[in-house]
C-alpha positions as CSV (number, residue, x, y, z in Angstrom):
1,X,0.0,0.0,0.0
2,X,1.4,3.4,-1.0
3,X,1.7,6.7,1.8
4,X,0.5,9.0,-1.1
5,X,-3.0,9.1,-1.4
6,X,-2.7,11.3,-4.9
7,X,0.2,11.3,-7.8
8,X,-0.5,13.6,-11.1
9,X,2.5,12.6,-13.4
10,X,2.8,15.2,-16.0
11,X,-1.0,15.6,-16.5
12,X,-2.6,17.7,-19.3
13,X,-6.3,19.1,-19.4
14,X,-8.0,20.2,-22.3
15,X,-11.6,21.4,-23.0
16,X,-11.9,20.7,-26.6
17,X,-9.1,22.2,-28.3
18,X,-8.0,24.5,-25.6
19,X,-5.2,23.2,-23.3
20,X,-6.2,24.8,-19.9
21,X,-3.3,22.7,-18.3
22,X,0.2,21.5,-19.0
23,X,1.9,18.7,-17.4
24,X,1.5,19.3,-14.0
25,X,3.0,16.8,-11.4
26,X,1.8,16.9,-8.2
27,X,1.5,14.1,-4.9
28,X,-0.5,14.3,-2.5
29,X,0.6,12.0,1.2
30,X,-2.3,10.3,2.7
31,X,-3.8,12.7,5.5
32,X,-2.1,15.8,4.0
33,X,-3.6,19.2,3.3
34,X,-2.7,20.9,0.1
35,X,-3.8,23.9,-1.8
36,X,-3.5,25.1,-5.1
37,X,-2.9,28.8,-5.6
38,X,-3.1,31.2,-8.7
39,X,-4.8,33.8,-10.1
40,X,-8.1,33.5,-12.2
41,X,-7.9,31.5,-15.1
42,X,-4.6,29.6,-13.5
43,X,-6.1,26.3,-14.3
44,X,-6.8,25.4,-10.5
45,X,-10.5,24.4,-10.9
46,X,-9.4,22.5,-14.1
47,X,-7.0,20.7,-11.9
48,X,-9.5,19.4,-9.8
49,X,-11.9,18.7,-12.2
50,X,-8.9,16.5,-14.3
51,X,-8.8,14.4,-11.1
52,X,-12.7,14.1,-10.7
53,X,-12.8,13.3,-14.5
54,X,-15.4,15.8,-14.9
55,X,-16.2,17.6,-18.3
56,X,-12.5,17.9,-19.2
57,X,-9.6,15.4,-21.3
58,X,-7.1,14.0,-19.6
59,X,-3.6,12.8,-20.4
60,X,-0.9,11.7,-18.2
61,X,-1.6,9.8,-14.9
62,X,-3.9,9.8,-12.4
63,X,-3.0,7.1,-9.2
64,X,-5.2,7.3,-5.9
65,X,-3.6,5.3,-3.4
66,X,-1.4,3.6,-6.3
67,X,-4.2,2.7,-8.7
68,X,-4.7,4.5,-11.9
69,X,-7.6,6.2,-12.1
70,X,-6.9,8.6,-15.0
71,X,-9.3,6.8,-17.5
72,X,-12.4,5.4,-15.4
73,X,-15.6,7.7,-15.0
74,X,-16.3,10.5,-12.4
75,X,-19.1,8.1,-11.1
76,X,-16.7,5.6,-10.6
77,X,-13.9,7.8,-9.3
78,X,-16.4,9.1,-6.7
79,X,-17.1,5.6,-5.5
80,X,-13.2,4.9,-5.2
81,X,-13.4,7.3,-2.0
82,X,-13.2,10.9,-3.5
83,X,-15.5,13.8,-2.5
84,X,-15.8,16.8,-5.2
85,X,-17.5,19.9,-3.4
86,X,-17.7,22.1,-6.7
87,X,-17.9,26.0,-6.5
88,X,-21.5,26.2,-7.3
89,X,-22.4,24.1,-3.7
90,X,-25.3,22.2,-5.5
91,X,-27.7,22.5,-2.1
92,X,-31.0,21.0,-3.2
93,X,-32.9,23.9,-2.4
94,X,-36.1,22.4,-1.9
95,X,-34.8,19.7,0.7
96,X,-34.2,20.3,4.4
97,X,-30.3,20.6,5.2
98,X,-30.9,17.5,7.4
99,X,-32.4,16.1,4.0
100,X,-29.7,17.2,2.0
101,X,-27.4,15.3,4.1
102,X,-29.1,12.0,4.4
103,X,-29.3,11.9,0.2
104,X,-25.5,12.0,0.5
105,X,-25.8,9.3,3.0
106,X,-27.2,6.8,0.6
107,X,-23.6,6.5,-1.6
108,X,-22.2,5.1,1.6
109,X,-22.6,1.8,3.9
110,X,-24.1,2.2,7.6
111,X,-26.7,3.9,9.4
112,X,-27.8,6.9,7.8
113,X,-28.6,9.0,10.4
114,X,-24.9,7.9,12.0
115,X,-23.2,9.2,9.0
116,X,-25.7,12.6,9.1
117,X,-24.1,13.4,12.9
118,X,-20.6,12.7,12.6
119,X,-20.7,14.9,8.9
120,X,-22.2,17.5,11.4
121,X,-19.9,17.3,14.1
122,X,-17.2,17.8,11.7
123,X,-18.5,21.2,10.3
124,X,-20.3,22.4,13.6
125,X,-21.7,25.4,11.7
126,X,-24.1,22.8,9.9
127,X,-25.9,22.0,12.8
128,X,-28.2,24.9,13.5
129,X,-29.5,24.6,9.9
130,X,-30.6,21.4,9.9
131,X,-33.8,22.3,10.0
132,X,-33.9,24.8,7.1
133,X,-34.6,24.6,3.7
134,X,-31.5,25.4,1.0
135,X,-33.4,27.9,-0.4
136,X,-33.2,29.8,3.4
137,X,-29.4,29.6,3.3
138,X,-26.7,32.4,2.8
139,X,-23.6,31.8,0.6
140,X,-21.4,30.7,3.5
141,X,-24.1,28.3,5.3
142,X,-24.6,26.9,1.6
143,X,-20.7,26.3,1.7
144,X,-20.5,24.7,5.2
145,X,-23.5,22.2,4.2
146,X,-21.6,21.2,0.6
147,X,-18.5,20.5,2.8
148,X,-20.7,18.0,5.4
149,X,-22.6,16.9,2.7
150,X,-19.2,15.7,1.2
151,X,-18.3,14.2,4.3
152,X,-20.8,12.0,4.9
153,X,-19.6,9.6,2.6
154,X,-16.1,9.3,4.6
155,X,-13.8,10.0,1.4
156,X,-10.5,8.8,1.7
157,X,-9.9,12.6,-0.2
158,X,-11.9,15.9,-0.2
159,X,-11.3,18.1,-3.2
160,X,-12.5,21.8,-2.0
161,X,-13.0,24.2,-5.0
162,X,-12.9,28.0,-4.0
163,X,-14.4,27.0,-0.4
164,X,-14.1,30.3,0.9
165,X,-14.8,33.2,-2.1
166,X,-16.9,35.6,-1.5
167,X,-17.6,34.8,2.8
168,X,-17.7,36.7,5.4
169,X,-14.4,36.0,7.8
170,X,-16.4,34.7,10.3
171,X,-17.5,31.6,8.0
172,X,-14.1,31.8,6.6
173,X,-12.6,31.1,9.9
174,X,-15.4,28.4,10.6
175,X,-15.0,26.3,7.8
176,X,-11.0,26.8,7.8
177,X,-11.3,25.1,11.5
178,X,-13.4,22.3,10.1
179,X,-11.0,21.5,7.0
180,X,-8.0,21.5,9.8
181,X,-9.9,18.8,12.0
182,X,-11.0,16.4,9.0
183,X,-6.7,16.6,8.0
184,X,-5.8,16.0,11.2
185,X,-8.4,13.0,11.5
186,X,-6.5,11.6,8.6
187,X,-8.6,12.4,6.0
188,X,-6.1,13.7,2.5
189,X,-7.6,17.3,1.4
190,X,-6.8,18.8,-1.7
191,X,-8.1,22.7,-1.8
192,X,-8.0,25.0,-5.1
193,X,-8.5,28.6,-3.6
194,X,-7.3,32.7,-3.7
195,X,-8.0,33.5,-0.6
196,X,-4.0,32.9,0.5
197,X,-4.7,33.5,4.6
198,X,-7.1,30.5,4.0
199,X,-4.9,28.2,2.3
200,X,-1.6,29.0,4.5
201,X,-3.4,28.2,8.0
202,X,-5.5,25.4,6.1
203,X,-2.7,23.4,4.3
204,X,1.2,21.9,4.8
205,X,2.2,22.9,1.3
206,X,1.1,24.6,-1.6
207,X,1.3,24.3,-5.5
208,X,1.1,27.0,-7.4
209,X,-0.2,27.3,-10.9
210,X,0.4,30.3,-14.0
211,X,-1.7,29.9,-16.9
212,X,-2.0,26.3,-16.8
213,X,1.7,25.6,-15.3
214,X,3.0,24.4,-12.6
215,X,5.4,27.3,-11.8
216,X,6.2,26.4,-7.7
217,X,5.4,23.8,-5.2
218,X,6.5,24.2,-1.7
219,X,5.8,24.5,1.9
220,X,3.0,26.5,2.9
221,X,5.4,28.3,5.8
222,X,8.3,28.9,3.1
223,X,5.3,31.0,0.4
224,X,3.7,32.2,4.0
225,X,6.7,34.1,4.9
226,X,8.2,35.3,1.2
227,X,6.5,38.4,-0.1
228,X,8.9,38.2,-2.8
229,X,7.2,34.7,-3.9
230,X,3.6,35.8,-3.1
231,X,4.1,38.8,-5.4
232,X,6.3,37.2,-8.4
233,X,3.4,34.3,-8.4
234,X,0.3,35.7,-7.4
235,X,0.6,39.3,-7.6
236,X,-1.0,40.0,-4.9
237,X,0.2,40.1,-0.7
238,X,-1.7,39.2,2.7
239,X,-2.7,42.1,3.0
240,X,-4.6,42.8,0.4
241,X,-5.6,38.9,-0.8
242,X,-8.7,39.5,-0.1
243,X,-9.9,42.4,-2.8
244,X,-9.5,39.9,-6.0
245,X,-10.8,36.8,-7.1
């Protein structure tokens, strides 16, 4: 049995004719915390999506836990032990949050209402809104009940896309806590995101894309404390992270 619970090997993603990335080579050790980082259009979304197999080519390879999975379907990935929450959240807005969460409950074995509680006592902020309908919920709440919904099925890996754009710090901080407890639990996370404070206290190390290439991959302390890498990669600081997308 392998330690790394993801391996890209010079993976490229295309949609259609249009390569949206080149090559990249990234692994991922089981119960680590990663983050991709770049600015809009950098490809991270892609990235995840080229793991997921979802509406995007792949070449190259794709081992979870040592087995290739670059060529099955994203049903079939998903069922390997890999949670996508997209950006969009996909709440059912006519369901109950409670609801929500025990529809996710039937892609996994055991008791449903088991699985329901220990997805909400690993994203705390879920459990007031249990009650509600999606419909009722703010951006953030949406966010919190994508990431327990995700949960519910125990993945052996959590891909996060953009978790925390456009939240209010206080949800930020919530969900950030959450993501820290479900690595440190053992669970493998692999987070594309542009909010850098986020990724920074949420990860051990961070990759870092530029128009579909993988330009730096390194600890999340060593980019933390460079300016000089934040603002030749990103173009933008800790201060001020926060005022782009």
């Amino acid at each position: 049995m392998t330690d790394d619970a993801l391996v890209l090997d010079d993976v490229t993603l295309t949609y259609g004719s249009a390569t949206a990335v080149f090559g990249l080579s990234l692994t991922v050790g089981a119960g680590e915390s990663v983050g991709i980082l770049g600015r809009n259009g950098a490809g991270k979304t892609t990235s995840l999506r080229g793991i997921i197999g979802s509406a995007v080519r792949r070449r190259g390879s794709v081992r979870y836990f040592g087995e290739e999975i670059g060529g099955m379907r994203a049903d079939q990935i998903a069922r390997k032990g890999i949670s996508w929450v997209p950006d969009d959240r996909r709440i059912y807005t006519t369901l109950t949050v409670r609801e929500n969460l025990l529809l996710a409950s039937r892609e996994r074995s055991g008791p449903a209402r088991q699985a329901v509680d220990e997805a909400v006592a690993a994203v705390p902020l879920v459990e007031k809104l249990l009650p509600r309908k999606g419909i009722q919920l703010s951006g953030g709440e949406q966010q919190a009940v994508a990431i327990a919904r995700a949960v519910v099925a125990r993945p052996r890996l959590l891909l996060l896309d953009e978790p925390a754009e456009g939240l209010a710090p206080i949800i930020v901080n919530s969900l950030r806590d959450s993501i820290i407890e479900l690595q440190r639990s053992g669970m493998t996370v692999l987070i594309a995101e542009q909010n850098l404070n986020f990724v920074l206290a949420a990860t051990q190390r961070v990759c870092v894309l530029d128009s579909g290439r993988q330009v730096l991959t390194c600890s999340s302390e060593e980019f933390g404390n460079s300016p000089e890498l934040q603002n030749e990669h990103l173009a933008i600081s800790l201060e001020n992270h926060g005022r782009r997308r």
